[in-house]
C-alpha positions, 0 to 999 in steps of 0.5 A: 880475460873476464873483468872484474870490477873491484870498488874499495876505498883503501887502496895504496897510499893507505896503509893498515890492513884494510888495503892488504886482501884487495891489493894482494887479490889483485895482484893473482887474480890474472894467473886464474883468468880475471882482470881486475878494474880498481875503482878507490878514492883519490888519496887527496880526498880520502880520510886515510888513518894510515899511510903506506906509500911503499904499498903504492909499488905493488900495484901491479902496472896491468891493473887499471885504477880509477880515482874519484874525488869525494866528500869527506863527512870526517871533516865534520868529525875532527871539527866536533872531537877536537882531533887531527887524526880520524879514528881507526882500530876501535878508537885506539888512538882515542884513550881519553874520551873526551865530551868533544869525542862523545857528541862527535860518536853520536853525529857519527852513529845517528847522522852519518849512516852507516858511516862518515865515508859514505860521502865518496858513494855518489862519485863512486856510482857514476863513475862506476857506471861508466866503468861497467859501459866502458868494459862491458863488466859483468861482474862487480865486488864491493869490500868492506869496511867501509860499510858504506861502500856496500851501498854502492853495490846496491845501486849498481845492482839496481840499474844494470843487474850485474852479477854483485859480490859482497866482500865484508872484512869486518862484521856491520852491527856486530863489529866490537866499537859498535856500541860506543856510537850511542844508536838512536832505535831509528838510527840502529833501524836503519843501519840494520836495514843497510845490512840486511839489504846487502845481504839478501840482494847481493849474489855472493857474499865473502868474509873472513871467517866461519863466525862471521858468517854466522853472525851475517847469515843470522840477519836475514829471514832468508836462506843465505847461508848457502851464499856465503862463502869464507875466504879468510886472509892471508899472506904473500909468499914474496914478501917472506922471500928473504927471512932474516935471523931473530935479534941475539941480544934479547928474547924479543916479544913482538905485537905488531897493528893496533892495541886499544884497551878492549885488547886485555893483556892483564894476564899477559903482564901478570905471565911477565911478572912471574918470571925470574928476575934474569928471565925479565931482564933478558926478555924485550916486549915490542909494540910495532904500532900504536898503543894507548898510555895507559897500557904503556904505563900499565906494563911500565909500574908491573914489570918495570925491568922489562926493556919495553920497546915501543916502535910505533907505525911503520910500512908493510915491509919494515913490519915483516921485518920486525916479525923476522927479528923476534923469537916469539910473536904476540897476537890479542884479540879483543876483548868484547861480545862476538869476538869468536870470528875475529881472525886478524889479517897479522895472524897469516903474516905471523905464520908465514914468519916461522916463528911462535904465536902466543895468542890471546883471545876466545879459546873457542872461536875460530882462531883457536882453530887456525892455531891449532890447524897449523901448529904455529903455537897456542891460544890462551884464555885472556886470565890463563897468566900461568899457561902464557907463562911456560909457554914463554919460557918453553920458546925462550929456551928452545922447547918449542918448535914450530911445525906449519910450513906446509900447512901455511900454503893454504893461506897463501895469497895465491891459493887463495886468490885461485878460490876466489877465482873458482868461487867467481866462475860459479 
């Protein structure tokens, strides 16, 4: 088979949802004639804000993964912010700013282009080289976040002129937090000039959405458009092999990830206020993950009869479980500049689940279209309190059905790594 050498730096044991796309990929790619070399991090070096060592089982024992050391420029950040954890999700775990956090974003966002990971690069690159002799691999993708990683991508292209793919999750200069680094003009100059160096040098590039692409395409004077191509994510058939029935006790309302305050719930937690009294009481909002005090205390002194569950962060697997056990699931997308192209990697899994989506997020962006491609439930506009209102009530009383199963195969991992495979034969 033809090797494809993918350099990413999460890789089980991290956890979140940054591992998922790459793991699952190269968990399919061989069914379409690609066997995949994993370079990534060794897990003692890495800055990791999650951990999931259940992951570590889906690796599949064909794939040969390669681990460097590296030079972890987070360190540095704990040291200025006073913190133990490195930040993750737009700061979600960081609330409170405090003047220790403030200056350590300005180090970040002036001194660690384009990013505090870019200290694994010089270990990645020549081991990498050896790779690329040791297999006689031709062809190589770099994903990102973090971005940094695409700077390895660029060097490689240089000295051996492989054929070099592009994979951005996430957009570069326009991702949501990017402001609160506090650029410098020749900081913000020179992370531009990182981006859109990938993007006119690369071959191929990959996102996840149509408004990404539009967002990446618009970096360049070039006509690159044409080389962008979206694969979104997806979800993996075998880990919804077994469903499980939804809880009986209560109406379970389910928000799995991340939440930070850029994720605007006011108008969901005004739709909870305006139930009845008997509708609150039988209703269960659950957070699986983290979630800042100040939206806890927010739900707590609006709706205080609501039995408010919060779970924190669990594995993969017991995540899946969680979607299985509730009758309604949550979905928020945050609340800032560009958020048309932001389609979260939990909406495929919450699809594939079977159960109602209630999202929340632009009523013209690119999920607002997957819903309604799917029929997997609706998108409300973040003040549309009145709308998220019946819709709750519509779900809790049966009145809603979801209709998307076979509409949800194209988003299997399968099929998806089976375009990628034809999108890497081009």
């Amino acid at each position: 088979m033809k090797k494809l050498l993918i350099i990413t730096y999460y890789w089980p044991p991290s956890g979140g949802a940054g591992v998922q796309r790459w793991l699952k990929f190269t968990k399919y790619l061989p069914e379409f004639g690609w066997q995949p070399v994993v370079l990534t991090v060794s897990p003692e070096d890495a800055s990791y804000p999650q951990i999931d060592e259940s992951l570590a089982a889906e690796v599949s024992p064909e794939v040969n993964v390669f681990r460097t050391p590296s030079f972890e420029l987070y360190q540095l950040y704990k040291w200025f912010s006073g913190k133990k954890e490195v930040p993750y999700g737009g700061f979600a775990n960081e609330s409170r700013e405090s003047a220790g956090q403030k200056l350590s974003k300005f180090v970040r966002g002036n001194l660690l282009l384009p990013d505090p990971r870019r200290g694994w690069n010089r270990y990645a690159l020549k081991k990498a080289a050896a790779l690329i002799r040791e297999f006689q691999i031709d062809t190589i993708v770099t994903t990102s976040p973090p971005h940094s990683t695409q700077l390895i991508g660029l060097e490689l292209k240089k000295r051996f002129n492989v054929r070099w793919i592009a994979d951005l999750r996430d957009p570069w200069t326009d991702i949501y937090y990017y402001n609160q680094f506090r650029h410098t003009a020749l900081a913000l100059r020179i992370d531009r000039n990182y981006e859109r160096q990938v993007i006119e040098k690369a071959d191929q590039l990959i996102t996840v959405s149509e408004d990404v692409k539009r967002l990446l395409a618009a970096k360049s004077k070039q006509p690159v458009a044409d080389k962008i191509h979206v694969i979104p994510n997806g979800y993996d058939d075998e880990d919804f092999a077994n469903p499980l029935p939804p809880d009986d006790a209560k109406i379970t309302l389910t928000y799995t990830g991340t939440i930070s305050e850029s994720y605007d719930i006011t108008g969901l937690i005004e739709a909870l206020s305006g139930l009845d009294e008997k509708q609150r009481t039988q209703l269960k909002l659950r957070f699986v993950g983290k979630i800042p005090g100040t939206i806890v205390e927010k739900i707590r002194q609006t709706v205080p009869d609501i039995d408010l569950d919060l779970v924190g962060y669990v594995d993969h697997a017991k995540s899946i479980e969680y979607l299985f056990r509730s009758h309604l699931l949550l979905l928020v997308i945050p609340k800032v500049p560009n958020n048309r192209g932001i389609i979260t990697g939990k909406f495929f899994e919450y699809l594939a689940s079977g159960r109602p989506v209630l999202a929340i997020g632009p009523t013209d962006g690119d999920l607002a279209d997957l819903i309604a491609e799917t029929s997997c439930g609706q998108l409300f506009d973040y003040a549309d309190a009145a709308g998220m209102q019946v819709f709750i009530e519509k779900c809790a009383t049966g009145k809603f059905a979801v209709n998307s199963a076979d509409k949800a195969q194209r988003y299997s991992r399968r099929n998806l790594s089976q375009e990628l495979a034809k999108m890497l034969e081009q």
